[in-house]
C-alpha positions as CSV (number, residue, x, y, z in Angstrom):
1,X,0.0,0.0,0.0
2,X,2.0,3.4,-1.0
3,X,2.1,5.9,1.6
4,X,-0.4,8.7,1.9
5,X,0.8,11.7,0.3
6,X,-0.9,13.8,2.5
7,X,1.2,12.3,5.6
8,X,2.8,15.2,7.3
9,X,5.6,12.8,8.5
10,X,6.7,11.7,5.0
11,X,10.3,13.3,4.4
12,X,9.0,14.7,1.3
13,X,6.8,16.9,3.0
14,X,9.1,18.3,5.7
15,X,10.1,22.2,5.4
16,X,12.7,21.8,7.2
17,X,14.4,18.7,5.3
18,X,13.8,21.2,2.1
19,X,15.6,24.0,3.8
20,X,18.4,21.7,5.5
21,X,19.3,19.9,1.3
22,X,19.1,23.6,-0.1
23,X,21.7,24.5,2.6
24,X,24.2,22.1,1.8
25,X,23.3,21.8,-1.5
26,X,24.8,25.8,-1.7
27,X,28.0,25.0,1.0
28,X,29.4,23.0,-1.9
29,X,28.6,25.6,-4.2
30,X,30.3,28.5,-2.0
31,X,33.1,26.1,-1.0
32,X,34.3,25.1,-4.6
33,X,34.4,29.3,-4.7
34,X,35.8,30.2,-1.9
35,X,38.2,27.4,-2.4
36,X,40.0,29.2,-4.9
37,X,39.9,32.2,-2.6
38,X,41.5,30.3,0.5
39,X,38.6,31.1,2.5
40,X,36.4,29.4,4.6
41,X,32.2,30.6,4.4
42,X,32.2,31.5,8.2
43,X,35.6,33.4,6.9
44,X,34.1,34.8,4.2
45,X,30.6,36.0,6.1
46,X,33.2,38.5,8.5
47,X,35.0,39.4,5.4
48,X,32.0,40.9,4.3
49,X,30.9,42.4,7.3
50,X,34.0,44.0,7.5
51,X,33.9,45.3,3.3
52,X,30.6,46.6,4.8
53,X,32.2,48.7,7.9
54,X,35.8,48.5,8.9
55,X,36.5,48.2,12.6
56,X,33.8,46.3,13.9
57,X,33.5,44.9,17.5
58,X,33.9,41.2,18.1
59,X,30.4,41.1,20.1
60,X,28.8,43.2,16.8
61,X,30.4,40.5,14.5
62,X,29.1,37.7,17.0
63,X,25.6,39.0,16.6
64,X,25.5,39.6,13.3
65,X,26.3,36.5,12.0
66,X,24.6,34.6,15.2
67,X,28.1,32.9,16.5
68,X,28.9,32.8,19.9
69,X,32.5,33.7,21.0
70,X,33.4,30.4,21.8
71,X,33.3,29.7,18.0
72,X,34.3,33.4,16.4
73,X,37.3,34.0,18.2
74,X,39.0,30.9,16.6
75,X,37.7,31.9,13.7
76,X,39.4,35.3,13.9
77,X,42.4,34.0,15.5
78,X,42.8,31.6,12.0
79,X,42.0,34.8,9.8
80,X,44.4,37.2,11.6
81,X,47.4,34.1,11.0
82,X,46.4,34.5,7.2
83,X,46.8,37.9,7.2
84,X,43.0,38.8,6.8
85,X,42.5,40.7,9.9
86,X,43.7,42.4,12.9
87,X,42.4,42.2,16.7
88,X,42.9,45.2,19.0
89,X,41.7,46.6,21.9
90,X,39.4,49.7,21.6
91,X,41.2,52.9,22.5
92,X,38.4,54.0,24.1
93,X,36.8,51.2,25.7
94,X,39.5,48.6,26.5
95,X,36.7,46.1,27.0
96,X,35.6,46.0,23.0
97,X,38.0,44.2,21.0
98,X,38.3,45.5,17.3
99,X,38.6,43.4,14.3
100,X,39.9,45.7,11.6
101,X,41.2,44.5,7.7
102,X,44.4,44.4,6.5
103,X,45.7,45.2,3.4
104,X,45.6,41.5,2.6
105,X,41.5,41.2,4.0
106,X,40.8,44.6,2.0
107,X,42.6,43.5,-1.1
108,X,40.8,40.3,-1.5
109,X,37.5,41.7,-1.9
110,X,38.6,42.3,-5.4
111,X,38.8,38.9,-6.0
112,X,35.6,37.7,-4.5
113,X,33.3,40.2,-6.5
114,X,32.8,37.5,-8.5
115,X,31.3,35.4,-6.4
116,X,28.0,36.3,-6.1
117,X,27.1,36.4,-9.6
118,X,28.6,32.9,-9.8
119,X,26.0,31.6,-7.0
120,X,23.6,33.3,-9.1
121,X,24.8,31.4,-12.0
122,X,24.3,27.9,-10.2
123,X,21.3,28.7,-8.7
124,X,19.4,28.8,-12.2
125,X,17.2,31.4,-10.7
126,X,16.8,35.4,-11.4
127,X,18.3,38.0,-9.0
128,X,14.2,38.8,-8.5
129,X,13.5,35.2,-7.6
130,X,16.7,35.1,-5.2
131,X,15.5,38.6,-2.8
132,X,12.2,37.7,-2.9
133,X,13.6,34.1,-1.5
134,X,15.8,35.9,1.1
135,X,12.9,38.0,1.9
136,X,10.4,35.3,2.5
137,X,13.6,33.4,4.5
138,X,14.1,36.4,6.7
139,X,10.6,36.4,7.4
140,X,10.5,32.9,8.2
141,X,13.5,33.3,10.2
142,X,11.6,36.4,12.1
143,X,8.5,34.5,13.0
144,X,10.4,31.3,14.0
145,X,12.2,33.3,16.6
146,X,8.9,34.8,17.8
147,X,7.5,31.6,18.5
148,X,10.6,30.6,20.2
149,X,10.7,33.7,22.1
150,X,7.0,33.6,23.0
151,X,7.8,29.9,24.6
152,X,10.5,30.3,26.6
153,X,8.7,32.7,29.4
């Protein structure tokens, strides 16, 4: 007897299994890129928080890209031995610890302008389909965090 289509514990139907392929299935694309680049995609989401704004704080970067310290500072620690980045204390609040680019971590954005339009390339989709995507995820994202928020009083 085949299996009810309708069955919301069928792998097929699962959001989240959807989700969880599409995520890997684009790690291998941005790894075969960033390959080439010598970086890492956790190295490569500070890189471009720091193209965005020079100078930013550890805790900013942790937040941002939802890492806790345990698993940035590594992270920076590998980056600043490749020349990417420096750490330093904030002149004017010795708790904050900068992470500011070096010529090496400013120079390579040049080479990884390419990379988005090649992730467009793979993803056989228009740049239209691709932010209303991101949109929707953020969304999703938003009201997944609500519910998790709302549960935890």
């Amino acid at each position: 007897m085949p299996a009810d289509q309708d069955d919301a514990l069928l792998l097929s139907n699962q959001v989240c299994f959807a989700l969880y392929a599409a995520q890997h299935a684009m790690t291998r694309v941005y790894r075969r890129l960033l390959d080439e680049l010598g970086l890492t995609y956790p190295q490569y989401l500070v890189l471009l928080l720091l193209w965005e704004a020079d100078g930013r704080s550890v805790k900013e970067l942790g937040d941002r890209l939802g890492l806790d310290s345990g698993t940035l500072t590594p992270l920076l620690k590998r980056m600043e031995g490749q020349g990417l980045v420096r750490r330093g204390r904030d002149p004017t609040d010795e708790r904050v610890v900068r992470v500011t680019l070096t010529t090496g971590g400013a120079a390579l954005r040049e080479r990884a302008r390419c990379v988005p339009g090649q992730v467009l390339a793979s993803s056989g989709r228009s740049v239209e389909e691709l932010v209303a995507m991101r949109e929707e995820l953020k969304q999703l994202r938003a009201a997944l965090d609500a519910a998790i928020d709302g549960n935890t009083g």
